[in-house]
C-alpha positions in Angstrom: 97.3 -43.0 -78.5 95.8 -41.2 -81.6 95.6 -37.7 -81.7 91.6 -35.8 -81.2 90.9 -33.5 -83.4 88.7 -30.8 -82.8 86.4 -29.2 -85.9 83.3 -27.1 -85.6 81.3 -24.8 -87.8 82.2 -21.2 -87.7 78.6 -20.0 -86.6 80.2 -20.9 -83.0 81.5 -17.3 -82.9 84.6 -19.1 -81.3 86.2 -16.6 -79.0 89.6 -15.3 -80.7 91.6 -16.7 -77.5 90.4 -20.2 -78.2 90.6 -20.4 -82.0 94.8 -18.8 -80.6 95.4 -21.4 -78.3 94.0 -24.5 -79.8 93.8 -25.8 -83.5 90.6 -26.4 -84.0 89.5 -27.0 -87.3 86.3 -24.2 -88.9 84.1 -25.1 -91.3 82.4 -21.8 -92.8 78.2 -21.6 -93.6 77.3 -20.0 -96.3 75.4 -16.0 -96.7 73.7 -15.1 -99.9 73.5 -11.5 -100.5 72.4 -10.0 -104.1 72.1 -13.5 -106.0 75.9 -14.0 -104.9 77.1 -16.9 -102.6 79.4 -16.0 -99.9 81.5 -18.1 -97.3 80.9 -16.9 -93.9 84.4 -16.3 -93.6 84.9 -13.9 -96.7 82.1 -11.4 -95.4 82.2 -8.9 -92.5 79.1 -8.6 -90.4 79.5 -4.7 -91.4 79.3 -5.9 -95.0 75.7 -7.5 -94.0 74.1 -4.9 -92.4 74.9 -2.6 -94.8 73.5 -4.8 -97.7 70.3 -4.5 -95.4 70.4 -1.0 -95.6 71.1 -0.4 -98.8 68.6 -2.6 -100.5 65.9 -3.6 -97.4 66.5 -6.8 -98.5 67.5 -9.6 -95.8 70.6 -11.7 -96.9 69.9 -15.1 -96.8 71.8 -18.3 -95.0 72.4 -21.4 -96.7 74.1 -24.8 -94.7 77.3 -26.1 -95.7 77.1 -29.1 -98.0 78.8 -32.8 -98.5 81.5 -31.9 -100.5 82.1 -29.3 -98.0 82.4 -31.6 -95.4 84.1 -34.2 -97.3 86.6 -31.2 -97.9 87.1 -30.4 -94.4 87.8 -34.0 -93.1 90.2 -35.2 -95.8 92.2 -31.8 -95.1 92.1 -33.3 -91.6 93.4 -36.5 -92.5 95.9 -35.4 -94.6 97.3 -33.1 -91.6 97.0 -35.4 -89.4 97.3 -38.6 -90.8 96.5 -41.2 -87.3 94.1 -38.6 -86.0 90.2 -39.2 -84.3 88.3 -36.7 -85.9 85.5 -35.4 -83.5 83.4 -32.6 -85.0 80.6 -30.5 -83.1 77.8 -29.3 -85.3 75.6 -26.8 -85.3 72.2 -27.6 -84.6 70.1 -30.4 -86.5 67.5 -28.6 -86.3 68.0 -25.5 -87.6 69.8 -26.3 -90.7 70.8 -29.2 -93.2 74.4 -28.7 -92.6 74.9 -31.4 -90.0 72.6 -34.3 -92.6 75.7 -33.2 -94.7 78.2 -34.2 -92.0 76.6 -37.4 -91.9 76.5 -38.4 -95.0 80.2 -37.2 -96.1 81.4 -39.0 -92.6 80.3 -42.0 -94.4 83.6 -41.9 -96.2 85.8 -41.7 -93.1 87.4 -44.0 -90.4 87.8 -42.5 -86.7 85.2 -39.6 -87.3 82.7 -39.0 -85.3 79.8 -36.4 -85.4 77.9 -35.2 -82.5 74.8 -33.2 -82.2 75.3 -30.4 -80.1 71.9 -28.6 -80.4 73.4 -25.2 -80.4 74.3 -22.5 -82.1 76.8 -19.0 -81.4 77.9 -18.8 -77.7 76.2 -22.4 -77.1 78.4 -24.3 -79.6 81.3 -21.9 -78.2 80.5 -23.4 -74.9 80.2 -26.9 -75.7 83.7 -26.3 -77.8 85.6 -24.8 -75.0 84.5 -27.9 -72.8 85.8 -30.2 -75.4 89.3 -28.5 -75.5 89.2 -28.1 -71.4 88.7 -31.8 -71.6 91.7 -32.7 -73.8 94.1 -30.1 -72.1 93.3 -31.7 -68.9 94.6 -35.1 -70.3 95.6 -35.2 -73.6 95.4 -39.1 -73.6 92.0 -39.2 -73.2 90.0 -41.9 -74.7 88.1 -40.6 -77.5 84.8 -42.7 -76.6 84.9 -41.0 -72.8 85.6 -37.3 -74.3 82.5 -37.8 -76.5 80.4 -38.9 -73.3 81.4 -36.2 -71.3 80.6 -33.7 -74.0 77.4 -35.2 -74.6 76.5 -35.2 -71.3 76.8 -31.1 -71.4 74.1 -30.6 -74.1 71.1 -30.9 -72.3 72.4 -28.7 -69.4 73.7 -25.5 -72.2 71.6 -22.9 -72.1 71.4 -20.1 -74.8 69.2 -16.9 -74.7 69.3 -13.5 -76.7 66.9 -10.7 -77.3 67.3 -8.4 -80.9 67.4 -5.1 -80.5 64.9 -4.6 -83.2 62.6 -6.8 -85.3 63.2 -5.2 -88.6 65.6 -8.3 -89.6 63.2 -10.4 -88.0 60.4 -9.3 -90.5 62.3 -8.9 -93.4 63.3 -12.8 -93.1 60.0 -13.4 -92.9 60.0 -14.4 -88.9 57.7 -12.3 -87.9 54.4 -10.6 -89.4 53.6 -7.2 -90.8 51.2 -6.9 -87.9 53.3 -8.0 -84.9 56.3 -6.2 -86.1 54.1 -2.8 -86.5 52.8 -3.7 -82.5 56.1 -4.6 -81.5 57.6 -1.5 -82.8 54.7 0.9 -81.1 54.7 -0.7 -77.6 59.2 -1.3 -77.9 58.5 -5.3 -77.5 61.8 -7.3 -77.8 61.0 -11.3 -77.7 63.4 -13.4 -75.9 64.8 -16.1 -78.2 66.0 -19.5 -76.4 67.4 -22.7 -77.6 65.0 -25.2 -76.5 65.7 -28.6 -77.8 67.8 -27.1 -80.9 65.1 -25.1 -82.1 65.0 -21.1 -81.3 61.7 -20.2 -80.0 60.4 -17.0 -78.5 60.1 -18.2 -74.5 58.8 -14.4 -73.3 58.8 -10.4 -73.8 60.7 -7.5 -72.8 59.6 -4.1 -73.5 61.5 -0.9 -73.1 65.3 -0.1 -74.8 67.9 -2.3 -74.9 70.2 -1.2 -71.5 66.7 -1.8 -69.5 65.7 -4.9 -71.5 69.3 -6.6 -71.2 69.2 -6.4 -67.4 66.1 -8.0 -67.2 67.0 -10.5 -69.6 70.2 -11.4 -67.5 68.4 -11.5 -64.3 65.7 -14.0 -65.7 68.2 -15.8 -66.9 70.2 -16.4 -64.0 67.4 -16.6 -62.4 66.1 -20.0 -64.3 69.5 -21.8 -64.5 71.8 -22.5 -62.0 74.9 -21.5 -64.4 78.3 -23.2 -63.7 80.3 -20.0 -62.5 83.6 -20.5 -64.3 82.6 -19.4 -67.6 79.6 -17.1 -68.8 79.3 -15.9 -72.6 77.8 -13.0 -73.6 77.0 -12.5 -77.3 76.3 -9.4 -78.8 76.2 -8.4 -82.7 77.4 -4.9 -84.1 75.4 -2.5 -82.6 75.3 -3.2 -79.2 75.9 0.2 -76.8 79.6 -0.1 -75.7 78.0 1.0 -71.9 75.5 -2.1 -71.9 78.6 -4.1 -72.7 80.4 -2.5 -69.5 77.5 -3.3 -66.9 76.3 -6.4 -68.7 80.2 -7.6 -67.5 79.9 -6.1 -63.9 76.2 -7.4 -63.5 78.3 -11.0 -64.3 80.9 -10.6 -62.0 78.5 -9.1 -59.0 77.2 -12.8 -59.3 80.5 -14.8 -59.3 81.3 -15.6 -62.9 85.3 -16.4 -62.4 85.7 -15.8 -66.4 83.2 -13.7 -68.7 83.3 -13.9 -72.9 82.2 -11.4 -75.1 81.1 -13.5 -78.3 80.4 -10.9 -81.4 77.9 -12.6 -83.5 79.7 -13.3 -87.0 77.8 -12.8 -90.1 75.3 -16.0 -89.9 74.0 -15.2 -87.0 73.5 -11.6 -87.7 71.1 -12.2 -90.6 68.7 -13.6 -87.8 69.5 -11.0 -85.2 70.3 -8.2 -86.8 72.1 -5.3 -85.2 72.5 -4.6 -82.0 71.3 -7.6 -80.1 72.3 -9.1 -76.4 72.5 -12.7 -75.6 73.6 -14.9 -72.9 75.1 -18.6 -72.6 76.3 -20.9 -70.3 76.5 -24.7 -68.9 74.2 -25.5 -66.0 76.3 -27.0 -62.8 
């Protein structure tokens, strides 16, 4: 039986106990700061909010491209020479980087791509099913992991809620007006993966120890979440005391494990500072 390999993008936010106990294989995305490209993995989050502050100037996010890709699976190959490749992108929606998967997989036998729709503590969650799946039986048939982990998409749910919308308006996600009326009244708009895309599903008003309750609650609330594993995401920011009841609040309703996921630097360009968000799979 061939060996599975496990690869992924880095805008998973993989929790550090995963990337310790399993090999999987990161691909970084790319930030633009200043006219300069950077790998994600070269640049602290710190590093981007304080480009922000400095200059008012959003950094940009760019998707990884074929040569990339190509890059990443003939490493693979090389390493492990009899290996099935099974990589878990980022959303096709969101970005070009998975086209770029596609069309560099082109080039490969035993490689297969999938979709996952997702991005931060979604992909995390998708990942961490993938590797439960092979440690349970590490002969599995490569055909019947990639059913089973297709199966999960549909039912992983992803919400978060930025503290602030000055990152939102600087990237242009937001208007000059609904960021001035959004400031005055303290709205904060939930943002949900629906489909692969991230669209704004409701609003909460007030800070962010009142609004992160509430977003919890609702959450919970909608989906019937599978109680052995909950993430919660948060960027740089985030009040270490939300952080403390956001974990009680999960274990008050059964959660047997509980992740903190801190956004990397991709993700934080979108969110900016501060933010709270919430994944899980649905039973």
């Amino acid at each position: 039986m061939k060996r599975i390999i496990l690869s992924t993008e880095s805008v998973a936010d993989l929790p550090k106990d995963l990337l310790e106990n399993y090999p999987i294989q990161i691909i970084p995305m790319h930030v633009v700061m200043g006219g300069k490209d950077y790998l994600e993995s070269e640049l602290s989050v710190a590093e981007v909010f304080d480009y922000y502050h400095r200059t008012k100037r959003i950094p940009s996010t760019t998707a990884t491209n074929v040569q990339e890709y190509h890059n990443l699976f003939s490493k693979i190959r090389a390493d492990f020479p009899e290996s099935v490749i099974i990589h878990l992108g980022y959303t096709s929606k969101a970005s070009a980087s998975f086209q770029s998967a596609l069309i560099a997989a082109e080039a490969f036998d035993n490689l297969f791509l999938i979709d996952t729709l997702n991005v931060t503590g979604g992909l995390a969650a998708i990942v961490r099913e993938a590797v439960t799946l092979l440690e349970a039986d590490p002969f599995i048939e490569p055909s019947y992991l990639i059913e089973q982990i297709q199966s999960v998409i549909p039912k992983t749910r992803l919400a978060f809620v930025p503290n602030s919308l000055d990152f939102l308006r600087a990237g242009g996600r937001v208007s000059n007006m609904a960021f001035i009326g959004g400031s005055l009244l303290k709205i904060k708009p939930c943002i949900e993966l629906k489909k692969g895309k991230l669209v704004s599903t409701k609003k909460y008003r007030g800070n962010m120890s009142h609004v992160a309750e509430k977003l919890m609650r609702d959450y919970l609330k909608q989906y019937d979440i599978n109680r052995k594993q909950l993430y919660l995401i948060y960027s740089i920011g985030l009040d270490e005391g939300i952080k403390i009841r956001m974990t009680q609040r999960a274990k008050e309703q059964g959660f047997e494990k509980i992740n903190w996921i801190q956004a990397g630097p991709t993700i934080s360009t979108h969110a900016g500072p501060g933010c709270f968000g919430i994944a899980g799979i649905e039973n």
